[in-house]
Each structure stands twice: as structure tokens, then as C-alpha cells.
C-alpha positions as CSV (number, residue, x, y, z in Angstrom):
1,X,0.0,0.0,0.0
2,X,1.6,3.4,-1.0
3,X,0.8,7.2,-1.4
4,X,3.3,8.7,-3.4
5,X,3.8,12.2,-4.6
6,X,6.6,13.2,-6.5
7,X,7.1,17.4,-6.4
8,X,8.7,17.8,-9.4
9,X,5.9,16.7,-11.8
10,X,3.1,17.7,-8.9
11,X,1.7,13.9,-9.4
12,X,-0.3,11.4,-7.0
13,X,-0.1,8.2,-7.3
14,X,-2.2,5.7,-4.9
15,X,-1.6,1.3,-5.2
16,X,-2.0,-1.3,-2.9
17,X,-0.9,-3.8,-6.0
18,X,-4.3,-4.3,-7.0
19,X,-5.5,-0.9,-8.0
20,X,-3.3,2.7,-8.9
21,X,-5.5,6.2,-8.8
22,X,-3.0,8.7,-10.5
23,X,-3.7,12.4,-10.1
24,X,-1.7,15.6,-11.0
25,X,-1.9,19.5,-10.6
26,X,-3.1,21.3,-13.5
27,X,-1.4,24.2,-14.9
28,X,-4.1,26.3,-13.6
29,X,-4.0,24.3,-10.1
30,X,-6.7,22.3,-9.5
31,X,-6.5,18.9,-9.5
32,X,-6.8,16.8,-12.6
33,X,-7.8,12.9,-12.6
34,X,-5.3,10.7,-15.0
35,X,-5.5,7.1,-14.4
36,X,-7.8,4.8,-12.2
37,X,-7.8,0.8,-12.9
38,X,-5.4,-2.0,-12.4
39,X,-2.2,-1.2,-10.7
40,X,0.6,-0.2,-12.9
41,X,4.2,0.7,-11.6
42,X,5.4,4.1,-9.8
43,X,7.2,6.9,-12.3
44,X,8.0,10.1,-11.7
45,X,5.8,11.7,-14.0
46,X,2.8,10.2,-15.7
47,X,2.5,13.8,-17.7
48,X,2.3,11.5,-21.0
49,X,-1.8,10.4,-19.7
50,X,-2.7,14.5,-19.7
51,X,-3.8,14.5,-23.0
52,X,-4.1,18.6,-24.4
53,X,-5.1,18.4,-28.0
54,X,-6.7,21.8,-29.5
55,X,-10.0,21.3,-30.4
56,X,-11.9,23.7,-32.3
57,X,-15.1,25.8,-30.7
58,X,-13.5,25.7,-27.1
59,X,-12.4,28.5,-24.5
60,X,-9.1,28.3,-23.4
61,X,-8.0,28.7,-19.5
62,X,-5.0,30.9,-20.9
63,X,-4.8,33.8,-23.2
64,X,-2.7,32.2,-26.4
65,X,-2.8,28.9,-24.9
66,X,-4.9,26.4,-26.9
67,X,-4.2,23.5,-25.9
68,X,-5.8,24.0,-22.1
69,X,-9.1,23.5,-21.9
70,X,-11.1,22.3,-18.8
71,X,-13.9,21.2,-21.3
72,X,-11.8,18.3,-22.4
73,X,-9.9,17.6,-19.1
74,X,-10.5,15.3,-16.5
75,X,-11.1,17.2,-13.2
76,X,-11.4,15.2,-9.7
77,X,-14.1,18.0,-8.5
78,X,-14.8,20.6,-11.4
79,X,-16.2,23.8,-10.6
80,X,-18.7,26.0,-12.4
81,X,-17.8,28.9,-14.3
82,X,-14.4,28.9,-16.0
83,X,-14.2,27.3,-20.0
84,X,-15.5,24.0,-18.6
85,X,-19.3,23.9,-19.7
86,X,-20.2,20.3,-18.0
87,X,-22.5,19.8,-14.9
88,X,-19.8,20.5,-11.8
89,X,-19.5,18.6,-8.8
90,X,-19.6,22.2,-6.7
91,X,-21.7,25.2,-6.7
92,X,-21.8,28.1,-4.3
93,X,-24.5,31.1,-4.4
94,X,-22.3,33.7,-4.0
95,X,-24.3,37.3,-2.5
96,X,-24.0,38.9,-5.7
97,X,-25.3,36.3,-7.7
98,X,-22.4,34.6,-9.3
99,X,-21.5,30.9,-9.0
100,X,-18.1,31.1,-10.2
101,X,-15.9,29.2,-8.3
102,X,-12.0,28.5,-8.9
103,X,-10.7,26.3,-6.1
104,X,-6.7,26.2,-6.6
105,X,-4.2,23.0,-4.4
106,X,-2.7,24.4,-2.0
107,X,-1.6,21.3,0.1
108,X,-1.4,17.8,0.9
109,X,-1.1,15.2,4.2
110,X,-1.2,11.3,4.5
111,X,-2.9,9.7,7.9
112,X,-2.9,6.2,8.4
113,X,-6.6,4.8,8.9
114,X,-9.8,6.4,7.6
115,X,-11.0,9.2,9.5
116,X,-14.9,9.0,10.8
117,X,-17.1,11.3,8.6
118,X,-19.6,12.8,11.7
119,X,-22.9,12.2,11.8
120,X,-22.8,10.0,8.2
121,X,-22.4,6.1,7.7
122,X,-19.4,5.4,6.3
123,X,-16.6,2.5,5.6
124,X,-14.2,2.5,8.3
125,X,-11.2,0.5,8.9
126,X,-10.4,-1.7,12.6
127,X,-6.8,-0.3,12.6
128,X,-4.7,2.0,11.1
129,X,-2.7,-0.7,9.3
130,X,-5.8,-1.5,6.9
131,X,-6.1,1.7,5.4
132,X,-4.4,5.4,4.1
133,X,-6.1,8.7,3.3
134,X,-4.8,11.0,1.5
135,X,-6.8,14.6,2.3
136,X,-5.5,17.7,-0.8
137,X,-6.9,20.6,0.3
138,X,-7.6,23.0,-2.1
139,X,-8.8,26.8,-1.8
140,X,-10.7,29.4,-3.2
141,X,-9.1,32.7,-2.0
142,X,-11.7,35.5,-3.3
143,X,-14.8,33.2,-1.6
144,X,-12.2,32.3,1.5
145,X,-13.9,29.1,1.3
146,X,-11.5,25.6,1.5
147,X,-12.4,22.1,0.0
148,X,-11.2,19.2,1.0
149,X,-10.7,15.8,-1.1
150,X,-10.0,12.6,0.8
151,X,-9.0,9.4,-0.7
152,X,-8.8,6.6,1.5
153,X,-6.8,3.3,0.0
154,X,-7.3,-0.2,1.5
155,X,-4.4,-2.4,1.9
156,X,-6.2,-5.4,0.9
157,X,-9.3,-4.4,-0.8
158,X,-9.0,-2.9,-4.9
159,X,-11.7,0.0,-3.8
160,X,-11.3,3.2,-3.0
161,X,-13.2,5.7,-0.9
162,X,-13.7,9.1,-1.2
163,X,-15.2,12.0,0.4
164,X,-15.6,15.9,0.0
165,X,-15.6,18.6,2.7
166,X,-16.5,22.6,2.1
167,X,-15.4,25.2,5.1
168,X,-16.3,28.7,4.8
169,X,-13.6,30.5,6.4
170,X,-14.5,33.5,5.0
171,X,-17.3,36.6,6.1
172,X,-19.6,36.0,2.6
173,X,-23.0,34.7,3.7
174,X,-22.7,31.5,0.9
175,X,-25.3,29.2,-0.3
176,X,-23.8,25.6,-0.9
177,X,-26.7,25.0,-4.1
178,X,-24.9,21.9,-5.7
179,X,-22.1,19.4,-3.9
180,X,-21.1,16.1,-4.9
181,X,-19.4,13.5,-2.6
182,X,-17.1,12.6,-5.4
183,X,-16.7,13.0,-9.3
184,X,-15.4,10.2,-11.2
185,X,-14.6,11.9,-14.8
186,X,-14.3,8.8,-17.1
187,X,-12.3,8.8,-20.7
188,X,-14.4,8.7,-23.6
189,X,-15.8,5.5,-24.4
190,X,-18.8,2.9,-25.2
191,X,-20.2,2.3,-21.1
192,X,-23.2,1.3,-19.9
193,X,-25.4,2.4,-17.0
194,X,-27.3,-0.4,-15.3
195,X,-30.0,0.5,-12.9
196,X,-31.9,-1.4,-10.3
197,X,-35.2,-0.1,-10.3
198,X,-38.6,-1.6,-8.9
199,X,-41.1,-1.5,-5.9
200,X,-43.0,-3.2,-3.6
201,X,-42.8,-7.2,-4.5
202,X,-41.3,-6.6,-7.9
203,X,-37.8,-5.4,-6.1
204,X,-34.3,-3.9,-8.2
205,X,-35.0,-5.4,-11.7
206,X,-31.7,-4.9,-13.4
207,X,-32.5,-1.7,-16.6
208,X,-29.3,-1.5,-19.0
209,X,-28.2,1.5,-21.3
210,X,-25.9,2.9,-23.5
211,X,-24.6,6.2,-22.1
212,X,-24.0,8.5,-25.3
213,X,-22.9,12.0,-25.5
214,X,-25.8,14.6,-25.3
215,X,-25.8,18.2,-26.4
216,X,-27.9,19.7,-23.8
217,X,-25.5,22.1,-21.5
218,X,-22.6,23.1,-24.5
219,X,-24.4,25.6,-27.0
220,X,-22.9,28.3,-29.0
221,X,-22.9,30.2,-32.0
222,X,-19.5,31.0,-33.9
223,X,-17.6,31.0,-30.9
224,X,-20.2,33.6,-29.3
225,X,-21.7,31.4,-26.6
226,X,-17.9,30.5,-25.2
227,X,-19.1,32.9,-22.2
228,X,-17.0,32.0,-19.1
229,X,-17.2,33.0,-15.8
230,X,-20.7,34.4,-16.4
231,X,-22.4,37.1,-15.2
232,X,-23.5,40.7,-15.3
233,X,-23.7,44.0,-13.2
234,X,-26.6,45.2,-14.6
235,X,-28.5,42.7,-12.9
236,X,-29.4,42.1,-9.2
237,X,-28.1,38.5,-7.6
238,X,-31.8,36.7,-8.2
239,X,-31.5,37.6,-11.8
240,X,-28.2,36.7,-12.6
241,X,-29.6,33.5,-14.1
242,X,-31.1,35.4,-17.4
243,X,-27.7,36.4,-18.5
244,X,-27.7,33.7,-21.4
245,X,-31.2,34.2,-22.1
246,X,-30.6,38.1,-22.2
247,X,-27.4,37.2,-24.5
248,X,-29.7,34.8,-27.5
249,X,-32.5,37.6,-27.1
250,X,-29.6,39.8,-28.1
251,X,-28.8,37.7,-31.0
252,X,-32.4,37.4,-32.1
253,X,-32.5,41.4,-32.2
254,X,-29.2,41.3,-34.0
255,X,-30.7,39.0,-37.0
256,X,-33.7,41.2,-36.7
257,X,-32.1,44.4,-37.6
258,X,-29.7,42.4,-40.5
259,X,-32.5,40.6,-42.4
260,X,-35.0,43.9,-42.3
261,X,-32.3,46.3,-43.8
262,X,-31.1,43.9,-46.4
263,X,-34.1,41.4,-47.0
264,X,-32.6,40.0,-50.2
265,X,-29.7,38.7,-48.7
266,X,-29.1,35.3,-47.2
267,X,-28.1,34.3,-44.0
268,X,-26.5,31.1,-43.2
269,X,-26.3,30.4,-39.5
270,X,-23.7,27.4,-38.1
271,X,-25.0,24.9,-36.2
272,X,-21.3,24.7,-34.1
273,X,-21.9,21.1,-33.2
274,X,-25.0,20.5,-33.4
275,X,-26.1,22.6,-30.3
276,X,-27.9,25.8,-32.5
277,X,-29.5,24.4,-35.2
278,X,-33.3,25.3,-34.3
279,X,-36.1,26.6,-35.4
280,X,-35.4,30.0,-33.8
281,X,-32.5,30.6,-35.9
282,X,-34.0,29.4,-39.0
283,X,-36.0,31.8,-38.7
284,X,-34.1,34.3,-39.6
285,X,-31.3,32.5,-41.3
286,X,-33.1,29.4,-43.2
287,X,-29.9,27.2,-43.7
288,X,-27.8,26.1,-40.9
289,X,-24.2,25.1,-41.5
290,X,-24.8,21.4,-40.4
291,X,-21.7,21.0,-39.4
292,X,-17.3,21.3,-39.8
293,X,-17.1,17.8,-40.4
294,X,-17.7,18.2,-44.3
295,X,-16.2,13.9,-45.1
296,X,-19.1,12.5,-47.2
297,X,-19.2,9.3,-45.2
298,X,-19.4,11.4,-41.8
299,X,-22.1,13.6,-43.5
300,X,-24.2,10.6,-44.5
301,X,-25.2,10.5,-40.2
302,X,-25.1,13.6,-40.0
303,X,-27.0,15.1,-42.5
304,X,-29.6,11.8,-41.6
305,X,-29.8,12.7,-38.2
306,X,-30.4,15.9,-38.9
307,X,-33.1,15.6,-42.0
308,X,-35.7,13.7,-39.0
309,X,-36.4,17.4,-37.8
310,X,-35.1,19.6,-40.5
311,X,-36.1,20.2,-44.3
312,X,-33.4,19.8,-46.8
313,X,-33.4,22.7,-47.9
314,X,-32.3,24.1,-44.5
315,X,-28.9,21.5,-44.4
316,X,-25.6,23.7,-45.2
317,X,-23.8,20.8,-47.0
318,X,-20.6,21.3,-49.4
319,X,-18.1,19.2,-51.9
320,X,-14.8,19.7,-49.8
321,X,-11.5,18.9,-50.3
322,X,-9.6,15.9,-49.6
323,X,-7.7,14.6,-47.9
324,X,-10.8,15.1,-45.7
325,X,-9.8,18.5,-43.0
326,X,-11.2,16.4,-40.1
327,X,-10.8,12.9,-40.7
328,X,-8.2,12.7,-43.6
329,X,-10.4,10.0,-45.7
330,X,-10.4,10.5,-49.4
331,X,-13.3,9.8,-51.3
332,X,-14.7,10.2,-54.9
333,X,-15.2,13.5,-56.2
334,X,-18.7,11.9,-57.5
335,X,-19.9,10.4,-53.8
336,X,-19.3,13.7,-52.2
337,X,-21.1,15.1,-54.8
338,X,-24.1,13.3,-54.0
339,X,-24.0,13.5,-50.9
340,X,-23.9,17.1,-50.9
341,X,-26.8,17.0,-53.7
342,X,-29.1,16.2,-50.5
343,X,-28.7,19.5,-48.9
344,X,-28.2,23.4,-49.7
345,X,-25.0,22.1,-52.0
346,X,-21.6,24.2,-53.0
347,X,-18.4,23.4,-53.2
348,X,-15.7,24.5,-50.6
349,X,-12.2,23.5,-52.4
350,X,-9.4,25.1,-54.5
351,X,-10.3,24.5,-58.4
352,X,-7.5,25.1,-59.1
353,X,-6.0,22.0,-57.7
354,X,-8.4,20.2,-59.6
355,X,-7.7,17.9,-62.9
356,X,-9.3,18.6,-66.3
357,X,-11.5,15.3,-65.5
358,X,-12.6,16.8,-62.2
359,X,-13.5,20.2,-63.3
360,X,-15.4,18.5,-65.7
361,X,-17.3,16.6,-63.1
362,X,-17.9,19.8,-61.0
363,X,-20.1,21.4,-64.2
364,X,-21.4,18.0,-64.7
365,X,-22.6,18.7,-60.6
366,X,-23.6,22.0,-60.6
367,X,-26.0,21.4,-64.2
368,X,-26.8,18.2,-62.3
369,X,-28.3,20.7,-59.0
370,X,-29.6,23.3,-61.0
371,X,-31.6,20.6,-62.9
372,X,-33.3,19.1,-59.9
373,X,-32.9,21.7,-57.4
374,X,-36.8,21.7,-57.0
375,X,-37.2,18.5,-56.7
376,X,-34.1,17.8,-53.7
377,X,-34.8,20.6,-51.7
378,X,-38.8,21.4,-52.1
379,X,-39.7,17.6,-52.9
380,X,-41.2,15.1,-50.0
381,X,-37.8,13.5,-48.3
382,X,-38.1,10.2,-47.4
383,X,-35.3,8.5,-45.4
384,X,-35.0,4.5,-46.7
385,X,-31.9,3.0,-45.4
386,X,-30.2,4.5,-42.1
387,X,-26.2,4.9,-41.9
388,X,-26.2,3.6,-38.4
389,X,-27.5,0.5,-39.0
390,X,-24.7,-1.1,-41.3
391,X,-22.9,-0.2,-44.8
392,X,-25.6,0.9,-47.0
393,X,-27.4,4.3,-46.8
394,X,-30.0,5.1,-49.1
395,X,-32.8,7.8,-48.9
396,X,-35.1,10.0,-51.8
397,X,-36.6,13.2,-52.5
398,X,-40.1,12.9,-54.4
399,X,-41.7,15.8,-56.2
400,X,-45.0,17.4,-55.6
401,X,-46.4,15.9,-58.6
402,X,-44.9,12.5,-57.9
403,X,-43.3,12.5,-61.9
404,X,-39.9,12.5,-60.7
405,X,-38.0,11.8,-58.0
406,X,-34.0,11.2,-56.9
407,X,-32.9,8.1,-55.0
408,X,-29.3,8.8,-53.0
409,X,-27.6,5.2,-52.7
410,X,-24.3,4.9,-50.8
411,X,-22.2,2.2,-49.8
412,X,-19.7,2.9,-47.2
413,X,-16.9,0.1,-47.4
414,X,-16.8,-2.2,-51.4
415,X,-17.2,-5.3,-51.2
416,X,-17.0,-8.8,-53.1
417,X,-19.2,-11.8,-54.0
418,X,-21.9,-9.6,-52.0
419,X,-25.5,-10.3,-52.2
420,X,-27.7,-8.9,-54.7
421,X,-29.5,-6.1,-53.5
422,X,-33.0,-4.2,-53.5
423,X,-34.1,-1.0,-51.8
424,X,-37.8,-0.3,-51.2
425,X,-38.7,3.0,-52.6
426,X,-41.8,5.5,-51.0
427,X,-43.6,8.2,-52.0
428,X,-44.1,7.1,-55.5
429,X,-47.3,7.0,-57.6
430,X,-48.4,3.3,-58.2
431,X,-50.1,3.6,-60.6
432,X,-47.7,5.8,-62.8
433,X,-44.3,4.1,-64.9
434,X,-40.9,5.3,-64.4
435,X,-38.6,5.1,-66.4
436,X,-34.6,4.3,-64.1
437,X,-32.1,5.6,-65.8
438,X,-30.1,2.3,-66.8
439,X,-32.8,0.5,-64.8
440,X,-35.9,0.2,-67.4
441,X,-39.2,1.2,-66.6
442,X,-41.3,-0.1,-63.5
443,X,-44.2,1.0,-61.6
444,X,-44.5,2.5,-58.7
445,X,-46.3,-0.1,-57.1
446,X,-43.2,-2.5,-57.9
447,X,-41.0,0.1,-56.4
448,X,-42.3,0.8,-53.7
449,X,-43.2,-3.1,-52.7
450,X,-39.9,-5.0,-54.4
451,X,-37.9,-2.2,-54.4
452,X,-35.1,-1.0,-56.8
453,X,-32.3,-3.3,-57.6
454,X,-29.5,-1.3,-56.4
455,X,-27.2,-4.5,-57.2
456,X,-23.9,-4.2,-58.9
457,X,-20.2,-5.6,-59.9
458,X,-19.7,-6.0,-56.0
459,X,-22.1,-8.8,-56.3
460,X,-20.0,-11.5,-57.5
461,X,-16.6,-10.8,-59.1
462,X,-16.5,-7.5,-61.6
463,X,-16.5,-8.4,-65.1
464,X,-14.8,-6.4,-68.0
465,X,-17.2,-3.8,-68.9
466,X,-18.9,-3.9,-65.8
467,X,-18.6,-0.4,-63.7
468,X,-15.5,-1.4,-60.6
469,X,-17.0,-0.4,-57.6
470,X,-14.8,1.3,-54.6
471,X,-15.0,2.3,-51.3
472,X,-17.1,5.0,-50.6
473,X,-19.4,4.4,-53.7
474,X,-22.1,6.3,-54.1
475,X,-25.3,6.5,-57.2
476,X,-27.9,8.8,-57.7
477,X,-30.8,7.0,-59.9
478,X,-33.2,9.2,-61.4
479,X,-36.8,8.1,-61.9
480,X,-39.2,9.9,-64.5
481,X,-42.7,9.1,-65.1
């Protein structure tokens, strides 16, 4: 069993051979959480496991410093109020109405055993020899208020237990609104939360799901929603919570103003994540950027997700270059194409890098958009295949008059000797004939009901003449009645 801290790198590391909990100092000074899991050997520094990448959209702790973000930084109690936009583990009401907290390490101690927590059921330990706590104390000096962090190790046991305590040592009348015994800030990755719920006779029947990411308390716009350490002197302490709802009311006014003296211009908002593309600012910009990430295959989610609340026409969505900015993939000029054919469409990429064949392509695209533009972005959408469920993606836009209509097929990975393949088509006229192109004619009845052989050289071997198929393939087929 061992507490060590090495000075030099400002680290904590806590084993009993079965377990290590390794915790550092920040640059900014609060206390970061790098490792917890099976024990792993002492070091001097374990620096390499604070991961600072710069990530796009995020407010920095330091003026030029990018890489610093308590956003993306495991914290062993996170406080509210300073570029870290999560739910914190501590908040204090402060008189004036702020909640800003910034508790700082100021020191350290090891006692054998586990001290009694008074007046609260705890674990406890028979002698001194079955246990060490470590206590860090850290302080906020502008509230006067200290935190404690205990850590008690088990000789024997791979557990941990942890505590928190808050002393006002200050003369601000404080109001301890949100305090969490302990915060466990996990690495990204696929977990699942299983709960044990019931009642009377039918007693903690095991519930099981998939934690995923939400989007619920990190919205912005363009960087103009990165407000930290919030809050405003022109209102009294109970009204410091309208501050963000003063600040969108703002931007609404703002939009008002732009859209009334120039009417014929159009706006594009950016939906920054995800978090901001709503109704409220379609209405007065009425296409949203859907998002950075502009790889076709990405977009094919994306641009999915987005189409179950959103009209096409409102999807910001652009032929970029590759290698793909975000992810580095390459794919066809022709797949990006169509997927950006399902949205506002435009092309965001040097032509000049371009070859004779691809330029060509590009007018091809653009004659190709101005030819159906009606139809893609004022037709009935109708989503047919889903990206998430597998390698194929397909979906179609129908036009008012049912006479034409544009079915997007997408395969994600190529494959061989695959199976021959159908996609059920909606929105069609049964009773009218289309003619595929390449396809022959069918009725809408047969479309709709057998579907629309989408199969190709990838089922079986390809043949000469046959068209080679490639990752990230992609079709449009156009149906005319």
C-alpha cells in the first residue's frame, strides 16, 4: 500500500498492488484525474496520460494557450464557471449572484486509517494498518472558502473511498446550491449504466443503457456562446440566471435588424456542433451550417440525423476537399457530390488544384443541381436505409407531382461476391411508370413493394465492362414518369 507524490511533476499516485489512482496538478491548479484501474508501476511523472489536444469551438484557461481547456480535461471535482461547460460537482451562491468558483491546491497530508465522517455512515477500517487517506486541500481565496478531497486506500481491498468537505472560512453569507461526494470523470468510451429499479414485490429489476454524449448544456454560435465566468452587473443576484437568455434575445435582435435592412440577402447560421440548429434561428437565417465535419461518409449521419427534424433545404452541406480537414479520408469526387446534392450544396475546395476530368465533373454537378434543385430541396424527403444500422445508406426526394424523384444510394466500405440487393422505394405513384435511368421502366407499385435493384459488380466478381466499384461508392438514380 503506497501514497506517493513526486514534487517535481506535482503527481499522485495511490496502489495497494491491486489498484493505482494517479492524479496531477493542473497548470491552472486544480487537481486533474489521470488514471484509475489496475495497478501499474510508480514513475516520476505520468505527464504523457494529460492528453491537451486543441479542439476547435473551445475557450481556453489561458490567453494564447490552446491546448488547455477544462472542457476536455479530466477534473477530480470541477467547478462551475471557467471554460468547462459540464455539470460540476460544486456550486456556491455567491451574495452577488455569481457561481463562479475557482478552487486552486494548496496542500497535501497522509494519515494512516480512515478518518470517521460525523454524523454519516461510512466504511471505516479496525486499525490504522488497513487503510491510508490521503486529504489535498484546495482553496478558493476571493470566496475564503476551502475544499477538502479525501481518498482513503485499502491495503487489501481494490476499492477506494472518497469524500468531499467545504469550510467557509470567509465573512460571505454562501449558499452551498450543488455538492457532490465525489466526481469520477471517465475517458471517452462505449459504457453502460445499469440500474436497479422496482417496488413493492417486484424489487431492483436490473434496466441497461448505453450512455452516449448529449448536447444539452454546450451551445454556442461562432464561438459567441464560449461565455466564461458568467455574469453581469446590470443585474441584481436573483436575476443573474437570465444572462444567457438576455445574451440569445440579443442575437435574435441582432438577425432582426440584418434581415430587415437587407431582405434579399441570405443568411447562413452554423450549427457549431450541433447545439444551434433550431427553429429560432432558421427563422431568420433558413440554412444552418450542419456542421465542420464536411467527409461525405461522416455527412451521411449527419445530415440523416439531422433531415428527422429539419427540411433539406435548410442542411448547409458542401463538396470539400480531400484529404478530408477532419478525418483525412479521401473519397470520390462523385460520392461527395451526392451527398452534398441532398442538402443546400456548394463546393468549398481550390479548383485550381483540380484535374481537367474533375473540373469536368464539377459542371457535370452543378447542371446536375440546378436541374433538380426543385425536386431535392422542395420535394417530399423520405429516409429509406439508415447509416447507423450497417454499410448501406439510401434515402429520396419525391416531387409534388410524384413524376420525378432522386434516390441517393451509398455504400460505405466495397465489397465482393456480396449479395444482390433491393431498396424499397416510398412516395411514388403506383399507378404511374418510371422510367430508371439504366434501370428500365417499373411501376410504382413495384418500387415501392420489391424495391429498386441497387445491385452491382460488387455482387460477385467485376467483369470487364462492368462499372468497378470502390469504397465509398455512391449513385444517384433518377426516376421519371
Amino acid at each position: 500500500m503506497s501514497i506517493a507524490y513526486h514534487e517535481s511533476t506535482k503527481t499522485f499516485h495511490l496502489t495497494n498492488g491491486q489498484i493505482s489512482y494517479i492524479m496531477k496538478v493542473l497548470p491552472n491548479g486544480a487537481l486533474g484525474q489521470l488514471y484509475f484501474g489496475k495497478a501499474i508501476r510508480d514513475r516520476e511523472s505520468f505527464d504523457h496520460l494529460l492528453e491537451m489536444k486543441h479542439r476547435p469551438m473551445s475557450s481556453w484557461v489561458f490567453e494564447g494557450n490552446k491546448l488547455f481547456s477544462l472542457e476536455h480535461t479530466r477534473q477530480e471535482y470541477p467547478s462551475y464557471g471557467s471554460t468547462d461547460y459540464r455539470h460540476p460537482a460544486v456550486q456556491i451562491l455567491q451574495p452577488n449572484g455569481s457561481q463562479i468558483t475557482d478552487f486552486v491546491v494548496q496542500s497535501h497530508s497522509v494519515t494512516p486509517g480512515k478518518p470517521a465522517l460525523e454524523g454519516l455512515p461510512a466504511t471505516y477500517c479496525e486499525s490504522g494498518s488497513e487503510a491510508e487517506t490521503l486529504t489535498v486541500r484546495l482553496r478558493d481565496e476571493l470566496l475564503g472558502v476551502s475544499l477538502d478531497l479525501n481518498y482513503t486506500l485499502f491495503a487489501d481491498r481494490p476499492a477506494l473511498a472518497r469524500s468531499a468537505r467545504l469550510v467557509n472560512e470567509g465573512d460571505l453569507d454562501l449558499h452551498l446550491t450543488h455538492a457532490m461526494s465525489l466526481c469520477l470523470d471517465l475517458p471517452d468510451r462505449d459504457y453502460e449504466f445499469v440500474h436497479f429499479s422496482g417496488a413493492w414485490s417486484r424489487e431492483r429489476w436490473m434496466k441497461v443503457r448505453r450512455l452516449e454524449q448529449g448536447n444539452i448544456s454546450y451551445v454556442k454560435w461562432d464561438m459567441n456562446r464560449s461565455i466564461s465566468e458568467p455574469f453581469s452587473e446590470a443585474l441584481p443576484p436573483d436575476r443573474q440566471g437570465e444572462l444567457f437568455h438576455r445574451y440569445i434575445l440579443g442575437v435574435y435582435r441582432l438577425y432582426e435588424r440584418l434581415t430587415a435592412s437587407f431582405p434579399h440577402v441570405l443568411f447562413e447560421s452554423c450549427s457549431s456542433g450541433g447545439g444551434r440548429f433550431d427553429p429560432g434561428m432558421l427563422y431568420y437565417a433558413p440554412q444552418c451550417w450542419a456542421s465542420d465535419d464536411s467527409d461525405a461518409v461522416e455527412r451521411l449521419k449527419i445530415q440523416y440525423g439531422t433531415s428527422y427534424c429539419y427540411p433539406i433545404s435548410s442542411i448547409g452541406a458542401h463538396v470539400s476537399a480531400v484529404p478530408n480537414h477532419q478525418v483525412k479520408r479521401i473519397t470520390p469526387l462523385a460520392t461527395r457530390a451526392n451527398v452534398a446534392h441532398f442538402g443546400t450544396f456548394g463546393y468549398e475546395l481550390d479548383l485550381n488544384k483540380l484535374t481537367a476530368e474533375e473540373r469536368e465533373q464539377v459542371r457535370q454537378q452543378i447542371a446536375f443541381m440546378k436541374e433538380y434543385r426543385e425536386v431535392l430541396q422542395f420535394g417530399d424527403f423520405y429516409r429509406l436505409r439508415s447509416p447507423f444500422d450497417g454499410n448501406f445508406t439510401s434515402w429520396m426526394a419525391v416531387s409534388g407531382d410524384k413524376k420525378t424523384a432522386l434516390v441517393g444510394w451509398y455504400r460505405t466500405l466495397s465489397e465482393t461476391n456480396g449479395s444482390c440487393r433491393r431498396v424499397k422505394l416510398q412516395g411514388l405513384d403506383p399507378e404511374l411508370c418510371y422510367q430508371v435511368d439504366g434501370g428500365g421502366t417499373h411501376y410504382g407499385d413495384e418500387l415501392m413493394n420489391l424495391g429498386l435493384v441497387t445491385t452491382d459488380s460488387g455482387a460477385g466478381e467485376c467483369q470487364p465492362g462492368e462499372r468497378p466499384i470502390c469504397d465509398f461508392d455512391s449513385h444517384i438514380f433518377v426516376l421519371k414518369a
